[in-house]
GUTOR-420130 format. One record per residue (C-alpha): y, z, x; residue number from 0. Coordinates in Angstrom, 3 decimals, always signed. Layout:
<rec north="Y" up="Z" east="X" num="NUM"/>
...
END
This chain:
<rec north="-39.413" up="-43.554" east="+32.583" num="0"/>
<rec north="-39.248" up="-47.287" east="+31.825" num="1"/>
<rec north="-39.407" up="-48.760" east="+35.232" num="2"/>
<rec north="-40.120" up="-49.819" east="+38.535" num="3"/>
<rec north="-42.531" up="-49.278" east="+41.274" num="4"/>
<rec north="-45.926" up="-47.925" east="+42.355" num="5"/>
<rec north="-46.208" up="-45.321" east="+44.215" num="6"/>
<rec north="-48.924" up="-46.265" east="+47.599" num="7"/>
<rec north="-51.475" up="-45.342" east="+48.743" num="8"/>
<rec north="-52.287" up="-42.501" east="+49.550" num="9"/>
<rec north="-51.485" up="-40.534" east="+46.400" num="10"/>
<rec north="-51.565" up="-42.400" east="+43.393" num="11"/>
<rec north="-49.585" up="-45.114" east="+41.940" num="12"/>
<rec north="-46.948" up="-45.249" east="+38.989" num="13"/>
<rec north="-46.421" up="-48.316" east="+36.859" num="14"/>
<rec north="-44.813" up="-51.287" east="+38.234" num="15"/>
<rec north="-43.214" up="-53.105" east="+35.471" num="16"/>
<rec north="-40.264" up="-52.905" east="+33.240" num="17"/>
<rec north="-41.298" up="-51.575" east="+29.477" num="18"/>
<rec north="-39.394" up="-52.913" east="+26.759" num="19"/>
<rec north="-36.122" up="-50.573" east="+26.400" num="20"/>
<rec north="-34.123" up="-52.049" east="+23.748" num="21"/>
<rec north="-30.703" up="-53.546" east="+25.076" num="22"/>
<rec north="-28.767" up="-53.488" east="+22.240" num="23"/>
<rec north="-28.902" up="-49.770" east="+21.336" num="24"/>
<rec north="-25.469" up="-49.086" east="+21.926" num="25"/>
<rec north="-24.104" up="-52.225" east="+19.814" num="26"/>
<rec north="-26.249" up="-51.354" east="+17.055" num="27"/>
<rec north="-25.642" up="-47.558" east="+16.705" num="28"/>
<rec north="-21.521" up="-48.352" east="+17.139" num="29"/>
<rec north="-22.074" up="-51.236" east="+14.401" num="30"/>
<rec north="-23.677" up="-48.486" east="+12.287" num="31"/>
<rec north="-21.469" up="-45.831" east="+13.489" num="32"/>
<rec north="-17.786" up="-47.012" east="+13.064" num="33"/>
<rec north="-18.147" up="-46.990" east="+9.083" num="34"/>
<rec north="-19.140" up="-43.903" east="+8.841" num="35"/>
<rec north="-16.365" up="-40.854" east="+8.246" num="36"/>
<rec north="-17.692" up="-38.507" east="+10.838" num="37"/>
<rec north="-15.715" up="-39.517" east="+13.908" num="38"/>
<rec north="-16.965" up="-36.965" east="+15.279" num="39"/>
<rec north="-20.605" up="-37.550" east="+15.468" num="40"/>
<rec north="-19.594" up="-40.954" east="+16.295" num="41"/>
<rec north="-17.588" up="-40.714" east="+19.319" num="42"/>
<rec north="-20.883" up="-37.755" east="+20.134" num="43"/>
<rec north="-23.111" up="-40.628" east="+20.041" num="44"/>
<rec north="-21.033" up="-42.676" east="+21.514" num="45"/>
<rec north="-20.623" up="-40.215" east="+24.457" num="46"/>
<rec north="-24.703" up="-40.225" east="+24.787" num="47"/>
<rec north="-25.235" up="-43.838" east="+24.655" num="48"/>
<rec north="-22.350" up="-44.186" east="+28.064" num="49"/>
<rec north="-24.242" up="-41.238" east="+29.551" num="50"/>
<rec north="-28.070" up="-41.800" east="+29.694" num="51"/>
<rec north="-26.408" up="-45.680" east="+30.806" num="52"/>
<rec north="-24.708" up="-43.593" east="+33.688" num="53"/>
<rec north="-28.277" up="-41.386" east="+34.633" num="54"/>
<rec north="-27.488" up="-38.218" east="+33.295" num="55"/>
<rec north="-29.803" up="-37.681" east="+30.705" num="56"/>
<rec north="-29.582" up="-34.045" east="+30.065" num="57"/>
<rec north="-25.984" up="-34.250" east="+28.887" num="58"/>
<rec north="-26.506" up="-37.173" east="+27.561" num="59"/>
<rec north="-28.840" up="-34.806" east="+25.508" num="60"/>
<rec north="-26.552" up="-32.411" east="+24.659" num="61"/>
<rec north="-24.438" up="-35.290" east="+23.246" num="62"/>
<rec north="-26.862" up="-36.619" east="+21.059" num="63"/>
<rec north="-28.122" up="-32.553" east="+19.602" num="64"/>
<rec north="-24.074" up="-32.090" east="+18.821" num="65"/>
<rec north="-23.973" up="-35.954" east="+17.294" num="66"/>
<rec north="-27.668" up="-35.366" east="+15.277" num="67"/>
<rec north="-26.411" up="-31.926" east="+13.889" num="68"/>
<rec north="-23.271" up="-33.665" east="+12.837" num="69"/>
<rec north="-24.919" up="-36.381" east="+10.776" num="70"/>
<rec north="-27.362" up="-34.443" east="+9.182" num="71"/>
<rec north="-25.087" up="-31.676" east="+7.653" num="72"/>
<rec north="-22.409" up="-34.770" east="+6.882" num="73"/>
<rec north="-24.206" up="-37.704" east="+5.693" num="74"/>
<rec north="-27.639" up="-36.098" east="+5.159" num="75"/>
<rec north="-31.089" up="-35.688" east="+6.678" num="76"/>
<rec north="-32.562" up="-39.491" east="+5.652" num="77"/>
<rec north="-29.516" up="-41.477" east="+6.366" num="78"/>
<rec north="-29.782" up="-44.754" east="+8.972" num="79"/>
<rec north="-27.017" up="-42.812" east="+11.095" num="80"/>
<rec north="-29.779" up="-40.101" east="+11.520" num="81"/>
<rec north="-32.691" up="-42.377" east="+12.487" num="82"/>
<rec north="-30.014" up="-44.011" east="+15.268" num="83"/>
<rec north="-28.918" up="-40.960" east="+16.665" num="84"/>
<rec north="-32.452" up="-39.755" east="+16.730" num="85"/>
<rec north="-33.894" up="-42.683" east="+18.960" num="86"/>
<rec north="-31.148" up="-42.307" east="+21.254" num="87"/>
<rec north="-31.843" up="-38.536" east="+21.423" num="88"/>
<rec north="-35.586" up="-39.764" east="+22.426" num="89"/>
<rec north="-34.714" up="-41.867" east="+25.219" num="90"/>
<rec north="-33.070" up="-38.847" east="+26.814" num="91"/>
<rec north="-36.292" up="-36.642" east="+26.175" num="92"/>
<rec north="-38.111" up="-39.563" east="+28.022" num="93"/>
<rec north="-35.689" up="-39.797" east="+30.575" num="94"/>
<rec north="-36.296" up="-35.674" east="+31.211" num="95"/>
<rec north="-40.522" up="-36.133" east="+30.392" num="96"/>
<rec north="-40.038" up="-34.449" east="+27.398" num="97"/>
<rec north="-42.682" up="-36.947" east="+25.463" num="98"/>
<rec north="-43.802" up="-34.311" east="+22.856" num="99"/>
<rec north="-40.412" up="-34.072" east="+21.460" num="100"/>
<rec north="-39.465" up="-38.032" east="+22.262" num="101"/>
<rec north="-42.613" up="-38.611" east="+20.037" num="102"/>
<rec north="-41.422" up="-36.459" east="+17.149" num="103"/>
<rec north="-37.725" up="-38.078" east="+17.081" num="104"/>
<rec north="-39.128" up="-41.667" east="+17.017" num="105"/>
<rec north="-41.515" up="-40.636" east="+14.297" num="106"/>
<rec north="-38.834" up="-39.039" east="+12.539" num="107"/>
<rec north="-36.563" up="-42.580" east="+12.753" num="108"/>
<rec north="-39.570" up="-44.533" east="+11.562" num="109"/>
<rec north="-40.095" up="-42.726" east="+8.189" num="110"/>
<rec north="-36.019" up="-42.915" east="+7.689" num="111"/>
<rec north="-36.204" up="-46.882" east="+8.733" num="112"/>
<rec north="-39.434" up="-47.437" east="+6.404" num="113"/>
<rec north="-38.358" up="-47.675" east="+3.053" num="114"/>
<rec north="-34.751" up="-49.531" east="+3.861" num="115"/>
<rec north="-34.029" up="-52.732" east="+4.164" num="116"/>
<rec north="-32.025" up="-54.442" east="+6.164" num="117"/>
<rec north="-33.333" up="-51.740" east="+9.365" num="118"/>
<rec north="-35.312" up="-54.477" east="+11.403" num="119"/>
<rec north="-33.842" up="-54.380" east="+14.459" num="120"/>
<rec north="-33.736" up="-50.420" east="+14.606" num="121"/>
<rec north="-37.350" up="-50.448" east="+13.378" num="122"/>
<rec north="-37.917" up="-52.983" east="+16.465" num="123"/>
<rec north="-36.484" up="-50.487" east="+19.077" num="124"/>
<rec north="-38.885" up="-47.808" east="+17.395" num="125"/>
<rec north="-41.512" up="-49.293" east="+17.382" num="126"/>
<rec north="-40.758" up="-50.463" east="+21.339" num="127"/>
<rec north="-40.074" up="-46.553" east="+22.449" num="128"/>
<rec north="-43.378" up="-45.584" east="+20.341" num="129"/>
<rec north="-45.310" up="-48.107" east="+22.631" num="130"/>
<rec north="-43.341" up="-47.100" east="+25.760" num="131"/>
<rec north="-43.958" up="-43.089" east="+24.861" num="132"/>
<rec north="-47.823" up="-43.607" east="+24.231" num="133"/>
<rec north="-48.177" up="-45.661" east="+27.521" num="134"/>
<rec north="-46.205" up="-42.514" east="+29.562" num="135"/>
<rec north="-48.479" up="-40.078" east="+27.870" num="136"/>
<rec north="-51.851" up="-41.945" east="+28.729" num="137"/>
<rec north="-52.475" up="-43.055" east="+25.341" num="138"/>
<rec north="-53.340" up="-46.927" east="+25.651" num="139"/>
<rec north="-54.793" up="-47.313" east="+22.045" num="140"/>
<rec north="-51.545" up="-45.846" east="+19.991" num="141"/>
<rec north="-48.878" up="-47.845" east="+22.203" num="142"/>
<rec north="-51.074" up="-50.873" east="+21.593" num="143"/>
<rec north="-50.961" up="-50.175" east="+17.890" num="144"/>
<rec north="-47.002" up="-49.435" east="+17.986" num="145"/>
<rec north="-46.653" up="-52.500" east="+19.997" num="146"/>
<rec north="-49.020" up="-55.014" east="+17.957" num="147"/>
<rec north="-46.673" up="-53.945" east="+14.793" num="148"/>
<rec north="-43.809" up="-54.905" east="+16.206" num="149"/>
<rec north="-44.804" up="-58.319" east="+17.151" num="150"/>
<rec north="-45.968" up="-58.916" east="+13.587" num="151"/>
<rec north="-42.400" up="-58.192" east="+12.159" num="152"/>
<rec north="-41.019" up="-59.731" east="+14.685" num="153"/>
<rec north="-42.844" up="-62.681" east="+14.413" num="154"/>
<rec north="-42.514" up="-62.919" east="+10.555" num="155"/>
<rec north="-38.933" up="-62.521" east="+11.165" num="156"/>
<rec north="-38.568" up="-65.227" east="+13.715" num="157"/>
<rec north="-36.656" up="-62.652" east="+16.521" num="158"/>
<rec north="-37.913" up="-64.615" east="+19.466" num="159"/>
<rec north="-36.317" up="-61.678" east="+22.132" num="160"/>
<rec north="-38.297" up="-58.953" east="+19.731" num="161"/>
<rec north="-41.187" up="-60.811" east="+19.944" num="162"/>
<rec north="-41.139" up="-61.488" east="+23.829" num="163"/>
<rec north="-40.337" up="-58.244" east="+24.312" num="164"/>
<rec north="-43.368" up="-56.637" east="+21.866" num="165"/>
<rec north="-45.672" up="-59.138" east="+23.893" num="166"/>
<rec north="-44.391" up="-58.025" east="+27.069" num="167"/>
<rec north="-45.302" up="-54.136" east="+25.674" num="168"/>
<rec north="-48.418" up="-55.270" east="+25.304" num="169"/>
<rec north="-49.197" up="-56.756" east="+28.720" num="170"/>
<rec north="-47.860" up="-53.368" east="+30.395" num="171"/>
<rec north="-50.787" up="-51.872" east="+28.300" num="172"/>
<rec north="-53.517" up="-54.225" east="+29.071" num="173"/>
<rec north="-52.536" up="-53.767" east="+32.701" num="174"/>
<rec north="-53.061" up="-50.209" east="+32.220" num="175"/>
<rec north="-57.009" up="-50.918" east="+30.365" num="176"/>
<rec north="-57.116" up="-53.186" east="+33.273" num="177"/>
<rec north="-57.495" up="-55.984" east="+31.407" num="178"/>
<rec north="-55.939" up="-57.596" east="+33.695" num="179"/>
<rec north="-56.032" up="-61.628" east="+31.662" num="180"/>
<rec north="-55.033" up="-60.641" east="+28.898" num="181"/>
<rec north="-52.018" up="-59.224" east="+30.458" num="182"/>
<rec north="-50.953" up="-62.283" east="+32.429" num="183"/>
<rec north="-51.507" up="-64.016" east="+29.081" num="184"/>
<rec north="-49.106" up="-61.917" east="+27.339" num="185"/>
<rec north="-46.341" up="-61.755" east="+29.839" num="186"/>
<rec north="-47.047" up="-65.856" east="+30.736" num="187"/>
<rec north="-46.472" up="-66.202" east="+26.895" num="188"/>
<rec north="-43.359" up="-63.636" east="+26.639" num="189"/>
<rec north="-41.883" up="-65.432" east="+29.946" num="190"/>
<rec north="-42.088" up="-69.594" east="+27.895" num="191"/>
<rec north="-40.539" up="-67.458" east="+25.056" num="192"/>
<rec north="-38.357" up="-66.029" east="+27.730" num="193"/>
<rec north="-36.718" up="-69.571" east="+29.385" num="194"/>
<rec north="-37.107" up="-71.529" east="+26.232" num="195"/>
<rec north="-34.085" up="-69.326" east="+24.589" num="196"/>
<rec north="-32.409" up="-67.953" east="+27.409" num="197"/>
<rec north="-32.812" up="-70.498" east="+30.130" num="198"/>
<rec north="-34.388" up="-69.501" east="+33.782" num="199"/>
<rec north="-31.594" up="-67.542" east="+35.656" num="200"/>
<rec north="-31.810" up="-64.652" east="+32.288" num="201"/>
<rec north="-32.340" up="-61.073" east="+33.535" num="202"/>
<rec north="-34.767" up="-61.365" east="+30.816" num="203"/>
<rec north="-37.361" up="-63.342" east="+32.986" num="204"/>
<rec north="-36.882" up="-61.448" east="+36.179" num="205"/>
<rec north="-38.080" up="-58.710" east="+33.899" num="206"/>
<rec north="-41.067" up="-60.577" east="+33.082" num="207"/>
<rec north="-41.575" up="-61.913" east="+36.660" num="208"/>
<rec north="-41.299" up="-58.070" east="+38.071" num="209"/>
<rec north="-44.021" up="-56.989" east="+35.700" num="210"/>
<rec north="-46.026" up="-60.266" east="+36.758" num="211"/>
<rec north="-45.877" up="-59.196" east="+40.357" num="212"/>
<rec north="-46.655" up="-55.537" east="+39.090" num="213"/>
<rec north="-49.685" up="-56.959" east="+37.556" num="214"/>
<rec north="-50.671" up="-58.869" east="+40.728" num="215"/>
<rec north="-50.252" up="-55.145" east="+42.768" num="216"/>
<rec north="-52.608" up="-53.822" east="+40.264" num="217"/>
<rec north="-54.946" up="-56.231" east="+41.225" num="218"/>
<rec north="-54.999" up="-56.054" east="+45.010" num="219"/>
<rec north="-53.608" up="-59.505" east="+44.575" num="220"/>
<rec north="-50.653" up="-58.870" east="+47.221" num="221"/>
<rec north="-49.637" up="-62.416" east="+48.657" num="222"/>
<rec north="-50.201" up="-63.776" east="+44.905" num="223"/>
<rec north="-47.531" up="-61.151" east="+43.578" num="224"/>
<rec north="-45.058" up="-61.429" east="+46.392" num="225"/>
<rec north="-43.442" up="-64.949" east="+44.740" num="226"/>
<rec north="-42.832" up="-63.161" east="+41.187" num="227"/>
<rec north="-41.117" up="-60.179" east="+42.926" num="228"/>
<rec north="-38.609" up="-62.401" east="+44.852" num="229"/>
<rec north="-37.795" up="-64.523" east="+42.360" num="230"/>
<rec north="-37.155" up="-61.564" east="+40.102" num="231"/>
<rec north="-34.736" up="-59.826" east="+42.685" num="232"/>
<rec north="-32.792" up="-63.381" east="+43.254" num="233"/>
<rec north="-32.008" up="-63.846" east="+39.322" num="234"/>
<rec north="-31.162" up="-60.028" east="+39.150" num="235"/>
<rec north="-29.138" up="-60.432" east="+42.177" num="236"/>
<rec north="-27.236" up="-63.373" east="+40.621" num="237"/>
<rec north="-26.733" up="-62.049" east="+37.620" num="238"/>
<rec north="-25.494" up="-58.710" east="+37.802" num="239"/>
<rec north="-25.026" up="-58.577" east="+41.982" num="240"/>
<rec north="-26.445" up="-56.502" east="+44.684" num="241"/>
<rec north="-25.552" up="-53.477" east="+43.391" num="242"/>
<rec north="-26.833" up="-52.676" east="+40.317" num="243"/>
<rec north="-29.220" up="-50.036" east="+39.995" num="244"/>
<rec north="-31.876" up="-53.116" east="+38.048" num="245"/>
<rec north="-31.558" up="-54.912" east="+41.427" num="246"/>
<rec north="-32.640" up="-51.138" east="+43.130" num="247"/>
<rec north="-36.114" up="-51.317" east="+41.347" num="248"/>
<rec north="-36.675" up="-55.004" east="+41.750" num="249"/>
<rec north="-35.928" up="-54.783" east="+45.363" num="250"/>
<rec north="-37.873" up="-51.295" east="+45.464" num="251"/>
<rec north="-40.871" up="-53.448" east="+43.457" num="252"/>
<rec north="-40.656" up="-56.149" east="+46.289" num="253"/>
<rec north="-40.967" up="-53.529" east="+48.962" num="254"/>
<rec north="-44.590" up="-51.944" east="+46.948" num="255"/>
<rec north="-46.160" up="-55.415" east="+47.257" num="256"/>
<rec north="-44.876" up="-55.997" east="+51.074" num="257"/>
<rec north="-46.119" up="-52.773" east="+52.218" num="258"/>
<rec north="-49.739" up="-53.675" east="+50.513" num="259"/>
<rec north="-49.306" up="-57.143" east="+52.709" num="260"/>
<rec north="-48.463" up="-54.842" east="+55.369" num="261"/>
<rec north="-44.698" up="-55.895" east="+56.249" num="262"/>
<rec north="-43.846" up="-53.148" east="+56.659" num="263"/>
<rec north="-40.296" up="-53.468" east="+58.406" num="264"/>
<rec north="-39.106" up="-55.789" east="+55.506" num="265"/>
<rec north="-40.711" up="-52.760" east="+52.952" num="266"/>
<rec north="-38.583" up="-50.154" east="+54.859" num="267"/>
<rec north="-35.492" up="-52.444" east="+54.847" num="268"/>
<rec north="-35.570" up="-52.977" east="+51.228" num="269"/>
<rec north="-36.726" up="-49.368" east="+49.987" num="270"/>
<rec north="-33.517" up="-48.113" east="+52.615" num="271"/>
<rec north="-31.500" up="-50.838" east="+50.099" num="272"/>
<rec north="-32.414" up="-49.632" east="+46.795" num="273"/>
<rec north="-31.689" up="-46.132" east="+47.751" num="274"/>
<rec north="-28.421" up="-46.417" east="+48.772" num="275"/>
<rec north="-27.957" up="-48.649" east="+45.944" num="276"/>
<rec north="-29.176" up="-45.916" east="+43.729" num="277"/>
<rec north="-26.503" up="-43.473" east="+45.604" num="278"/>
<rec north="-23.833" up="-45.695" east="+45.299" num="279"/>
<rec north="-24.210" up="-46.321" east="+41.598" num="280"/>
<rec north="-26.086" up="-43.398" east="+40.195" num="281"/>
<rec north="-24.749" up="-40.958" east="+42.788" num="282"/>
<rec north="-26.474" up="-39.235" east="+45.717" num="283"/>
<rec north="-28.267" up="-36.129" east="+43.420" num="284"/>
<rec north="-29.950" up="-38.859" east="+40.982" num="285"/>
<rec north="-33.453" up="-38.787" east="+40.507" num="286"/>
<rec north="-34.047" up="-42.245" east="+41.446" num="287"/>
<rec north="-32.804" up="-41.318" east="+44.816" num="288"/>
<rec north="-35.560" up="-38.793" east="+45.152" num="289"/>
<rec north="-38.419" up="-40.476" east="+44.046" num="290"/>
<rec north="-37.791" up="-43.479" east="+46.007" num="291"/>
<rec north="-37.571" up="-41.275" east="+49.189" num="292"/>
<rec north="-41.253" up="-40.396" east="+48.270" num="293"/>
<rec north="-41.885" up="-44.197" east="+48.105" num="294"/>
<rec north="-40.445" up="-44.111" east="+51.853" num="295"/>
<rec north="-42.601" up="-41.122" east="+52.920" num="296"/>
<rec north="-45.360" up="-42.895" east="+51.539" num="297"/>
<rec north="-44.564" up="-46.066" east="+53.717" num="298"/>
<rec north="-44.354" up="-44.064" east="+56.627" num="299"/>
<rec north="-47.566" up="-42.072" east="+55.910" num="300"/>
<rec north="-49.338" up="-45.469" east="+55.737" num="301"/>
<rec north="-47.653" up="-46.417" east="+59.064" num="302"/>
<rec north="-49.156" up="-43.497" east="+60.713" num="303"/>
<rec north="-45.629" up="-42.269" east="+61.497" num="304"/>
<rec north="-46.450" up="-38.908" east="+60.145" num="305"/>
<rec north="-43.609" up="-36.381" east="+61.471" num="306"/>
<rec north="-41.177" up="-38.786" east="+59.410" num="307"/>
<rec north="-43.466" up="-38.759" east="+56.055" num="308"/>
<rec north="-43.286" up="-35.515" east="+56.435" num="309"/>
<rec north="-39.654" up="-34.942" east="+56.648" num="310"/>
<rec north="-39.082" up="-37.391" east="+54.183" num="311"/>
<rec north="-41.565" up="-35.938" east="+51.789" num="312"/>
<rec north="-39.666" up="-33.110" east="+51.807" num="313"/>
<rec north="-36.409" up="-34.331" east="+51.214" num="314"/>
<rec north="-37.925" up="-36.379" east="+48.246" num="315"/>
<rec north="-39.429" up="-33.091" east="+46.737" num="316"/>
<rec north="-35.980" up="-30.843" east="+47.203" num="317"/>
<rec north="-34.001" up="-33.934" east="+45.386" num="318"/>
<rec north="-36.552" up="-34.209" east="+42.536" num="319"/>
<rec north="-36.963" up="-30.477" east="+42.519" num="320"/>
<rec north="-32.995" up="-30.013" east="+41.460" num="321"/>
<rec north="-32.064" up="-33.216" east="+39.951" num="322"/>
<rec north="-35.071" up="-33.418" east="+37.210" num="323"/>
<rec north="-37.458" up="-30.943" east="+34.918" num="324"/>
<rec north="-39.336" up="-29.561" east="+37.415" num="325"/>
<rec north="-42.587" up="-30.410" east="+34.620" num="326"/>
<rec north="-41.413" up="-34.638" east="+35.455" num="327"/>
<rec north="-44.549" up="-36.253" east="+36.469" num="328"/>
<rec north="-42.497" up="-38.312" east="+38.802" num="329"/>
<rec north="-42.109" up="-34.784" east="+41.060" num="330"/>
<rec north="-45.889" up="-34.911" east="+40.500" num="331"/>
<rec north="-46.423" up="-37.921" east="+41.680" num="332"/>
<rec north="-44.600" up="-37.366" east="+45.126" num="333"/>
<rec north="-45.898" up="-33.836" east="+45.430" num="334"/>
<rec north="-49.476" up="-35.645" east="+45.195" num="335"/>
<rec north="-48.476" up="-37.868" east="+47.891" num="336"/>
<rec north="-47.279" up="-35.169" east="+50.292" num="337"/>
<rec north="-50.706" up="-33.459" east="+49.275" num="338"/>
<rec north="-52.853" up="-36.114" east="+51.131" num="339"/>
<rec north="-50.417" up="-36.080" east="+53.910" num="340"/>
<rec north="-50.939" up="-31.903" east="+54.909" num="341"/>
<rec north="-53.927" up="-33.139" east="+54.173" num="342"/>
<rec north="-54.244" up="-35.876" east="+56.778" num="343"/>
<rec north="-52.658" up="-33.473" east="+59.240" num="344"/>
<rec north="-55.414" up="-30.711" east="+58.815" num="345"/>
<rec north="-53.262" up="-28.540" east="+56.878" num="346"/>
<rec north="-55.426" up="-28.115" east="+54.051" num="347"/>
<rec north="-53.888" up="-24.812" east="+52.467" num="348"/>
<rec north="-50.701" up="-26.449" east="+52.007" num="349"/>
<rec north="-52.629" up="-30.175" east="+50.770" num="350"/>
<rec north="-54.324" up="-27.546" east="+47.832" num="351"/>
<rec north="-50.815" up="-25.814" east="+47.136" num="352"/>
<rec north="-49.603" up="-29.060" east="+46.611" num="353"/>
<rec north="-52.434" up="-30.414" east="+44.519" num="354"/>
<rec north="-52.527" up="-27.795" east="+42.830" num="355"/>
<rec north="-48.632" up="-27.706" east="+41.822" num="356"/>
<rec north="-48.815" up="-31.601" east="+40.662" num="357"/>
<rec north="-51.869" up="-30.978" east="+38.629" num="358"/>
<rec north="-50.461" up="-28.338" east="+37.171" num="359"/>
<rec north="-47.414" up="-31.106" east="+36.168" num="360"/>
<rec north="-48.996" up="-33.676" east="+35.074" num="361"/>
<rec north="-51.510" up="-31.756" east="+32.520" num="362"/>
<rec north="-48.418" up="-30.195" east="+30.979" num="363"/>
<rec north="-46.903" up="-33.830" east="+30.758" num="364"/>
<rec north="-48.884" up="-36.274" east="+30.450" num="365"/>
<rec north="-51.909" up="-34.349" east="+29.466" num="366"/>
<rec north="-55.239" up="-33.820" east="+31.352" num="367"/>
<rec north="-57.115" up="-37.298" east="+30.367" num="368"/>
<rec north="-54.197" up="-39.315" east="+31.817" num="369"/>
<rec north="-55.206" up="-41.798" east="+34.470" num="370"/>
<rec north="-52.713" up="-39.868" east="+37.226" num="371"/>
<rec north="-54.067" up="-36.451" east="+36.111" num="372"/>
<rec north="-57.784" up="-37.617" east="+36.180" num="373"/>
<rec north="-57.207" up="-39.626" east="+39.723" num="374"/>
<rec north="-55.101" up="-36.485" east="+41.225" num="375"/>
<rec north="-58.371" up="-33.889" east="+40.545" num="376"/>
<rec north="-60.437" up="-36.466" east="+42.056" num="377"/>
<rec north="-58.257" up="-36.790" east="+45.135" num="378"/>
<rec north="-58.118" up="-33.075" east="+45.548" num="379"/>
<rec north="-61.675" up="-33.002" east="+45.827" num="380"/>
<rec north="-62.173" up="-35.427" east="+48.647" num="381"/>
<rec north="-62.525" up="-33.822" east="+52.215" num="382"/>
END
């Protein structure tokens, strides 16, 4: 879930940054990879790597269980080729909310990568999907811990891009804690880190700028975060054009802070964008597609226009419904949303359905201390 934009009020909110997903993945495992005398589990992996990129995790999966199976009987349980396969297999699990098993995969890769040298910048992208896995599960302390580790060997090791991107991990968290300076500190330091090696127009700082006008949302701090989130969709824009799915959650980003600044019009223009964006790249059944329909619905709810939040709540839950694990908190989080809406309309025997449905989601996911899971129980108990 390493992404995008917050979901508005009323319902709830999801985060609105970009975590640290580690670029180079592919590279790395094929670098690793083409030695090796299992084609097999090779072209597997390879297959994986080209289909989480594409947005279908589950096969992407499958891929990955065939390519895993293959390299343990083959090269053996504690080989690098293992650990590799392993963290790809995890960002799949993430991609489907499957955090319990993501969790035990990048553990496993960490206790392979420990005692070899040479494994720094696998150990790096461990260490970054640790962080990113504690932060989707609620668990602020241990993704501060995985993230703090891997700006000390990243530092030590002189990586600036590992160490911009650990310090950018660790501003997603203290946005989280709400501790709110010390996250502008860390991105602000991650972003000089940023330009110095990259230059200005890098995809790498309209990451940083997206999760600095995330960090301004959090905040309330609409007009100050609107600059960050332009500036971020621009560089995407020129770098990689208007339509790449990246450009889909900057622009979907932009449209969060607008509708808190109450533009609405521009919000609905750019959340219409993304979407077809996402359909165009992604394809129309992609879960992306769905949950930024709830984004919409929530737009219109806050417009008063509730007939369409209503229709386009339930388009948003169908998509999500078919096209992820019906346990994905991101269902939860629109389901939530449509919740206050039957609420708003005096349907309240549909609003506790509902609530009841997402709680239900999120406490298998996420867990019942997560901030959405604790926020969602208070909600349902407002009249």
């Amino acid at each position: 879930m390493e992404r995008s934009n917050d979901a508005e009020e009323p319902g709830g909110s999801r985060g609105l940054e970009h975590r640290w997903t580690p670029a180079r993945r592919a590279s790395i495992g094929w670098q690793a990879l083409r030695a090796d005398p299992t084609d097999a589990a090779a072209a597997h992996h390879a297959r994986a790597v080209a289909l989480r990129d594409d947005g279908q995790p589950a096969r992407a999966r499958r891929a990955c269980q065939v390519a895993l199976r293959l390299f343990e009987r083959h090269a053996g349980p504690r080989h690098p080729d293992v650990a590799n396969v392993a963290l790809e297999l995890a960002l799949a699990d993430e991609d489907l909310a499957r955090y319990a098993s993501a969790l035990r995969l990048v553990r496993r890769a960490l206790a392979i990568l420990a005692p070899l040298r040479g494994a720094r910048e696998l150990r790096l992208q461990a260490l970054g999907q640790l962080g990113q896995l504690h932060i989707a599960r609620g668990e602020y302390g241990a993704a501060e811990a995985a993230y703090r580790r891997a700006l000390a060997i990243a530092s030590r090791g002189q990586v600036p891009a590992a160490t911009a991107a650990a310090l950018t991990g660790l501003g997603v968290v203290c946005k989280y804690t709400a501790r709110h300076d010390e996250a502008s500190a860390f991105y602000r330091k991650a972003l000089a880190m940023t330009v110095r090696g990259r230059g200005r127009d890098d995809p790498g700082v309209a990451t940083i700028l997206h999760n600095l006008g995330g960090l301004e949302h959090a905040r309330g701090r609409f007009a100050r975060g609107e600059p960050f989130a332009r500036r971020s969709v621009a560089i995407r824009e020129r770098a990689l054009g208007p339509d790449h799915p990246h450009v889909a959650a900057d622009q979907a980003a932009l449209a969060a802070i607008l509708a808190g600044r109450g533009k609405h019009r521009e919000a609905e223009a750019l959340y219409r964008r993304a979407i077809a964006v996402y359909r165009r790249a992604l394809g129309r059944d992609h879960w992306e597609v769905g949950f930024n329909l709830g984004q919409l619905a929530a737009l219109y709810q806050a417009e008063g226009r509730l007939g369409d939040a209503g229709r386009v709540y339930g388009r948003a839950v169908r998509q999500l419904s078919r096209t992820t694990d019906r346990r994905n908190p991101l269902l939860a989080m629109v389901l939530w949303n449509a919740a206050t809406l039957r609420r708003q309309q005096g349907r309240r025997d549909a609003a506790e359905a509902l609530f009841r449905t997402a709680l239900a989601i999120f406490r298998r996911t996420v867990g019942p201390t997560h901030p959405d899971a604790v926020a969602c129980a208070a909600d349902r108990k407002r009249r």
